[in-house]
KOLDO-394131 format. One record per residue (C-alpha): residue in three letters; x, y, z. Coordinates in steps of 0.001 Angstrom, whole numbers, plus 500000, padded with zeros to 6 digits. Last residue first. Layout:
+--------+--------+--------+--------+
: residu :     c1 :     c2 :     c3 :
+--------+--------+--------+--------+
:    ALA :      X :      Y :      Z :
...
+--------+--------+--------+--------+
This chain:
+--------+--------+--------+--------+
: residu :     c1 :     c2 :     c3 :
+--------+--------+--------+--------+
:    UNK : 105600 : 505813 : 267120 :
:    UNK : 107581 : 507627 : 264030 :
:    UNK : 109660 : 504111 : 263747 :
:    UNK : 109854 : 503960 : 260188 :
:    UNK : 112985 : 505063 : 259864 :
:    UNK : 112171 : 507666 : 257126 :
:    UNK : 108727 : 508874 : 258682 :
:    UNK : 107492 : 511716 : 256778 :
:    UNK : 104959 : 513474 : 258302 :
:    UNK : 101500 : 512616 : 259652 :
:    UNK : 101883 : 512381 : 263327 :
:    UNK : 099434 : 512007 : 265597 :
:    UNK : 099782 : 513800 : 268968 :
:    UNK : 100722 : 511804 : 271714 :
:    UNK : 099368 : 510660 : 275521 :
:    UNK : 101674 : 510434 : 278344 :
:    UNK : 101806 : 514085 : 278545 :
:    UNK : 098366 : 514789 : 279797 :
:    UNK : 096368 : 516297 : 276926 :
:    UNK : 095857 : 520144 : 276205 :
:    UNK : 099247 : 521395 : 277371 :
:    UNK : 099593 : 521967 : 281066 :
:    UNK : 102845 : 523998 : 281266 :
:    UNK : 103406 : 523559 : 285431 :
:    UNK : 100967 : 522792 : 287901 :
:    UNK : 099025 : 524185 : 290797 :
:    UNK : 095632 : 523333 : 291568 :
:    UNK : 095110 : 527249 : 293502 :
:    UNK : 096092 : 528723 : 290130 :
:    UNK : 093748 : 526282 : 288372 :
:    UNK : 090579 : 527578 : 290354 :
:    UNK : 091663 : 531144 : 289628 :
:    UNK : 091779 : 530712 : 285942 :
:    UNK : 088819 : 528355 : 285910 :
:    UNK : 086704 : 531353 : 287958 :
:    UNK : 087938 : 534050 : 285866 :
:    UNK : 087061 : 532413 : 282592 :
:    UNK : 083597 : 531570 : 284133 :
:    UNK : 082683 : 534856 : 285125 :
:    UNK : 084780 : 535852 : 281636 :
:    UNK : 081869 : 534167 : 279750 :
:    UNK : 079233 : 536718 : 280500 :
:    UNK : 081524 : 540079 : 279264 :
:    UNK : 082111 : 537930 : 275819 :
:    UNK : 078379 : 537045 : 275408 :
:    UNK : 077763 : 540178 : 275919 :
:    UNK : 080457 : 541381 : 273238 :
:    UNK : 079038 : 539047 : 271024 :
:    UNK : 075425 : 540912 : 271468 :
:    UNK : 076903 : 543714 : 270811 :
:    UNK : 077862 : 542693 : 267441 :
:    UNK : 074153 : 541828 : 266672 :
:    UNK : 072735 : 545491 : 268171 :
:    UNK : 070690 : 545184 : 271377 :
:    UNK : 067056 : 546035 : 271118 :
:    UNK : 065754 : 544264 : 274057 :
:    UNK : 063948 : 541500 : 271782 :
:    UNK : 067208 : 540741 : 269778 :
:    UNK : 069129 : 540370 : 272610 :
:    UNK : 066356 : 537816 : 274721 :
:    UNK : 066511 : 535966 : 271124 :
:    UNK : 070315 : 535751 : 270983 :
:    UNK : 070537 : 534620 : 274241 :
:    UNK : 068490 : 531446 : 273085 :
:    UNK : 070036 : 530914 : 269837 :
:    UNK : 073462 : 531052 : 271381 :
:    UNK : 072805 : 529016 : 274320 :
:    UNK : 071308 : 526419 : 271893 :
:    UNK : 068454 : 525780 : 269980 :
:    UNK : 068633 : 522203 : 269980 :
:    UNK : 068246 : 520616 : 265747 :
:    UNK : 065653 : 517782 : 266757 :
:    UNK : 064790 : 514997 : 264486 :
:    UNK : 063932 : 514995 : 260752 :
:    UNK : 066322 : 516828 : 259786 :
:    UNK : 064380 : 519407 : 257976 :
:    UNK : 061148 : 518977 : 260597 :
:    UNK : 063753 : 519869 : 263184 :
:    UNK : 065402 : 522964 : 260929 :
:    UNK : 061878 : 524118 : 260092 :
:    UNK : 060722 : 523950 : 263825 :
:    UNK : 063453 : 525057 : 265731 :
:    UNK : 063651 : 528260 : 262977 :
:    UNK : 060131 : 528938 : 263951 :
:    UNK : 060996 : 528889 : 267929 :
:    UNK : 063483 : 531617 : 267206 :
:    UNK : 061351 : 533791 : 265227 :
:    UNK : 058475 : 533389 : 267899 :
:    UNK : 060764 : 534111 : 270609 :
:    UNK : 061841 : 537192 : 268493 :
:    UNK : 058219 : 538518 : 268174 :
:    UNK : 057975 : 538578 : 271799 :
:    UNK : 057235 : 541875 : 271824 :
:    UNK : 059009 : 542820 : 275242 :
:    UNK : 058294 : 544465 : 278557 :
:    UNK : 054669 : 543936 : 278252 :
:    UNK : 053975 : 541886 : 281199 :
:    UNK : 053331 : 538703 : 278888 :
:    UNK : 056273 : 539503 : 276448 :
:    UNK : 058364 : 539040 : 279740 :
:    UNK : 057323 : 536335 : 280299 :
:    UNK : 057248 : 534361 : 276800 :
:    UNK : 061108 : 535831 : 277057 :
:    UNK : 061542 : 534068 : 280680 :
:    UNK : 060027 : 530763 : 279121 :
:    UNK : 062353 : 531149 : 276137 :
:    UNK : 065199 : 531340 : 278229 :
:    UNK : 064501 : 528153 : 280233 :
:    UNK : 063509 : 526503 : 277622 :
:    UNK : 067067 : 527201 : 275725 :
:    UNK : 069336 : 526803 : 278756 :
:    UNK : 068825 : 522839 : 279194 :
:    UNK : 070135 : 522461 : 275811 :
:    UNK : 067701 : 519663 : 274328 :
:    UNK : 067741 : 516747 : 272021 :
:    UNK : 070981 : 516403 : 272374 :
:    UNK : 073321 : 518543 : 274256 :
:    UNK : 077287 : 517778 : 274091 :
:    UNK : 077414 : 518340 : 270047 :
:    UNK : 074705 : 521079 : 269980 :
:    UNK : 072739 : 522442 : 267261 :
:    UNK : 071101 : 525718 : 266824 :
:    UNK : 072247 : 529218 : 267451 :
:    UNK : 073825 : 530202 : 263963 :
:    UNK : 072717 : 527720 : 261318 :
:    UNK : 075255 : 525730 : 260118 :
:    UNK : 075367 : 524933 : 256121 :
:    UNK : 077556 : 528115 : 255420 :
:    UNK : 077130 : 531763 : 255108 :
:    UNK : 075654 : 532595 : 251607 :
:    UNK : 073537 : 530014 : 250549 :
:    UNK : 073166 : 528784 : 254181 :
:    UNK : 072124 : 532054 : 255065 :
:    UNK : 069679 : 532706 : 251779 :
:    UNK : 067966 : 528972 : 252628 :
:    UNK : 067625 : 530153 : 256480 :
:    UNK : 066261 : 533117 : 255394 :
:    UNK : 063212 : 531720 : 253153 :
:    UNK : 062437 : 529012 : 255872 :
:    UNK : 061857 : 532281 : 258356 :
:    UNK : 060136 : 533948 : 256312 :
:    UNK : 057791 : 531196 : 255247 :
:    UNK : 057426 : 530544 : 259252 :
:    UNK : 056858 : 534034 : 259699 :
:    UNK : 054335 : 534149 : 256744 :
:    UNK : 055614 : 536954 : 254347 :
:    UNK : 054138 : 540583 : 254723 :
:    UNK : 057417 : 542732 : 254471 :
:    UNK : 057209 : 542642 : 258678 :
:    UNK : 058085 : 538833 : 258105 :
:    UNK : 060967 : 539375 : 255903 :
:    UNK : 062154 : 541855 : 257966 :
:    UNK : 061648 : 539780 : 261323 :
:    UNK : 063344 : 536987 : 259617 :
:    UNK : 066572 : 539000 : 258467 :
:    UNK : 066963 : 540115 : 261987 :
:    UNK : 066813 : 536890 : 263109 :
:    UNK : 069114 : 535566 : 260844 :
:    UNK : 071568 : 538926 : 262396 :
:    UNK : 070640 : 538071 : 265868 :
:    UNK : 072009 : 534629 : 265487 :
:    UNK : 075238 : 535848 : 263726 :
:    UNK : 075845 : 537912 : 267214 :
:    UNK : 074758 : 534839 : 269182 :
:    UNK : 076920 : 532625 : 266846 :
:    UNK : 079674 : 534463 : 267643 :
:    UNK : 081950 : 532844 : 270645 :
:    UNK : 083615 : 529581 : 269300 :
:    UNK : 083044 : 529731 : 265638 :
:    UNK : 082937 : 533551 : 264622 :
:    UNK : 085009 : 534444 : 267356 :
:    UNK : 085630 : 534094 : 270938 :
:    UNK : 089652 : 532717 : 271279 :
:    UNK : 090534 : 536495 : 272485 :
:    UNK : 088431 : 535744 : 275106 :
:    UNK : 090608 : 533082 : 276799 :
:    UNK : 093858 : 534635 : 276495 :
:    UNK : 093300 : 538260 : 277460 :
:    UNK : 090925 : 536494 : 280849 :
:    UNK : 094012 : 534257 : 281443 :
:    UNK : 096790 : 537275 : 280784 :
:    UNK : 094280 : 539335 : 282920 :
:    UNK : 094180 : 536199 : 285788 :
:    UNK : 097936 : 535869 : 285711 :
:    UNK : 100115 : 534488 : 283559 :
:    UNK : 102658 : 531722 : 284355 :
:    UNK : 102346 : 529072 : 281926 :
:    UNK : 100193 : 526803 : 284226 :
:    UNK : 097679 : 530328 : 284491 :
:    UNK : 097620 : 529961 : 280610 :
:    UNK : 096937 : 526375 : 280193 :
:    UNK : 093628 : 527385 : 282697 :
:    UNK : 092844 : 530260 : 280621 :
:    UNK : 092504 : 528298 : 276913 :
:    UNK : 090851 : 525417 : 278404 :
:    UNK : 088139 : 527798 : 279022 :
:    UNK : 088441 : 529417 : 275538 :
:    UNK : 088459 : 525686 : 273620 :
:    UNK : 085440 : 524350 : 275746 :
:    UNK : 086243 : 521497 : 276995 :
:    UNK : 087265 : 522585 : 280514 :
:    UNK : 082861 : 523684 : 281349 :
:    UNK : 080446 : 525694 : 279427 :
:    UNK : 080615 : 528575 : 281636 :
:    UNK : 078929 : 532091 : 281884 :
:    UNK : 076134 : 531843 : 279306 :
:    UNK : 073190 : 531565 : 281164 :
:    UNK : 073960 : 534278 : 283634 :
:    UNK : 073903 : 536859 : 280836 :
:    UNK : 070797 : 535647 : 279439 :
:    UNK : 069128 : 536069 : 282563 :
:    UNK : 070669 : 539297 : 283844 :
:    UNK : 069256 : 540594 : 280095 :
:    UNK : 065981 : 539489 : 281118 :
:    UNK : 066433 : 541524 : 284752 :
:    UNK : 067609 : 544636 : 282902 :
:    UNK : 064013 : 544419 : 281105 :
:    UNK : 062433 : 544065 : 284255 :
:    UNK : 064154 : 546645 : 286286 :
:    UNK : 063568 : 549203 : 283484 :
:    UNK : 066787 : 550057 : 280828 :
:    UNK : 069037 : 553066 : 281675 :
:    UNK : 070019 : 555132 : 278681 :
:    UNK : 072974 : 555367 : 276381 :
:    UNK : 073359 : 552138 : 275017 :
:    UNK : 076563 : 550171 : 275773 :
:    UNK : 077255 : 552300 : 278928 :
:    UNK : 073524 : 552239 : 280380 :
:    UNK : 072784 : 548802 : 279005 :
:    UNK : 076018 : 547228 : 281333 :
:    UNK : 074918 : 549679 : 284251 :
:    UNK : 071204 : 547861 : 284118 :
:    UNK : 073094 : 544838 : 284232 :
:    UNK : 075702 : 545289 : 287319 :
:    UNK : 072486 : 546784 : 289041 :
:    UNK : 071550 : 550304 : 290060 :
:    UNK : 071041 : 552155 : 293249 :
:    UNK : 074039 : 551342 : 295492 :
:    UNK : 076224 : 553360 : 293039 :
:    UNK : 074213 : 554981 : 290254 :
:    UNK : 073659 : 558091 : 292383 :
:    UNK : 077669 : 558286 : 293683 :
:    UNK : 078728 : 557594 : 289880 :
:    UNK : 076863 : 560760 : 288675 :
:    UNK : 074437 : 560188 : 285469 :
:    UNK : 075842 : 561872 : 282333 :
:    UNK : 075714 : 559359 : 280526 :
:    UNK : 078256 : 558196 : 283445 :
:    UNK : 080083 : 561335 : 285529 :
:    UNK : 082666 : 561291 : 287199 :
:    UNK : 083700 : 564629 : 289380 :
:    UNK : 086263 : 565251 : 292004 :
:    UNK : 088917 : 565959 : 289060 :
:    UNK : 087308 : 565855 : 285961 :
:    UNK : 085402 : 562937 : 284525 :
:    UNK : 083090 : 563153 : 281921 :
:    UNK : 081815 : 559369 : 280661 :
:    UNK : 079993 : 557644 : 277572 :
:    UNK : 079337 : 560449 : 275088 :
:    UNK : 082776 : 560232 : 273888 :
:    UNK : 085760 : 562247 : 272085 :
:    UNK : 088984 : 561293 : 271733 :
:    UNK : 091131 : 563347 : 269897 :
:    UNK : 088446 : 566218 : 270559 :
:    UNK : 090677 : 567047 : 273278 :
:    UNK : 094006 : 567386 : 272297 :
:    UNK : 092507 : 569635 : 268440 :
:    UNK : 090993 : 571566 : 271306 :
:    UNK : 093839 : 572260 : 273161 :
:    UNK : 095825 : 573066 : 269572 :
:    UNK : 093051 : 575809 : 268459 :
:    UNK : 092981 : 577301 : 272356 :
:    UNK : 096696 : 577802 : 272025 :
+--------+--------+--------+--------+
């Protein structure tokens, strides 16, 4: 008997929460002393990571995560939640909906961001120049990964995304009281500067880029920093979702109805418009 109630409860086994009845218990921290005394953020970094950050370095990941929460109808996972609310669903089926569409393109370049970085610091730490480093990395990643590079460029913001600066000035900060290196603001500003002088004009560091850096200089891991960017963007998720359910209407495709796809099929009549 003991053999098989173990073999039940070591099915799933975590580090994260005990609960029992009249008892829950996070990292080992009870809910009634983290209630009322802790923030939304430092709560975040004590589940994902264990411990419980300072106030000032839970404050620079507050930053990046308000940063990130909306992006406005056009953006595919946004548009995604209010078609689902006219469909029917309700705000989880909006929220499901919506951030199932963050992935590599739409979603992950923070988490592919941390990784250049990453590769920068290394290459850096191994003795090169940070700004041969960093020109060194973004050749290997564009060998390997594709000609964008994660975190910069924007097709709505040009020459600057209003969020970068912003950011960076919170990061240069924070490095000043000590609560971070601020060798990933340096990374980050580096691969600005090579892509810009590249192009020839400016390459924005974007919101990805920018979160990305504050990530990378609290120590959070490259696919966590997706799932940050995840938790951040269901604020606005939730808010379009709810905002659309109080608009009404009724299997909103992605263009009003008057206007038509093109069609590129066969068109034996010749009368496909």
């Amino acid at each position: 008997m003991s053999d098989t109630h173990n073999d039940v409860s070591d099915w799933w086994a975590t580090s994260i929460i005990d609960m029992a009845p009249g008892r829950i218990r996070f990292r080992g921290h009870p809910v009634e002393q983290l209630v009322g005394t802790v923030s939304f953020a430092q709560m975040i970094w004590l589940l994902t990571r264990g411990d419980l950050p300072t106030e000032a370095e839970a404050a620079l990941l507050e930053c990046a995560l308000v940063a990130a929460v909306d992006h406005g109808p056009q953006a595919p996972s946004i548009a995604a939640a209010r078609m689902a609310v006219t469909c029917g669903l309700g705000l989880n089926g909006a929220i499901a909906s919506a951030v199932n569409m963050l992935d590599d393109i739409h979603g992950g370049a923070g988490e592919q961001a941390v990784e250049l970085y990453g590769w920068i610091d290394g290459a850096a730490t191994s003795g090169a120049a940070l700004e041969d480093a960093a020109s060194a990395m973004i050749d290997k990643w564009r060998a390997g990964r594709g000609a964008f590079i994660p975190g910069f460029g924007h097709r709505f913001h040009k020459p600057e995304d209003p969020r970068a600066p912003r950011l960076l000035q919170l990061v240069d900060e924070a490095a000043a009281a000590g609560t971070v290196s601020g060798r990933f603001a340096a990374i980050g500003r580096a691969v600005q500067q090579i892509l810009n002088e590249r192009k020839g004009g400016p390459v924005p560091m974007n919101i990805d880029g920018a979160t990305a850096v504050i990530y990378a200089e609290l120590g959070f891991a490259g696919p966590l920093a997706r799932g940050l960017f995840c938790l951040s963007r269901s604020v606005g998720i939730i808010a379009h979702a709810w905002e659309q359910m109080n608009q009404g209407g009724r299997n909103k495709g992605p263009t009003p109805p008057a206007y038509r796809w093109t069609y590129t099929g066969p068109d034996p009549i010749g009368n496909s418009r």
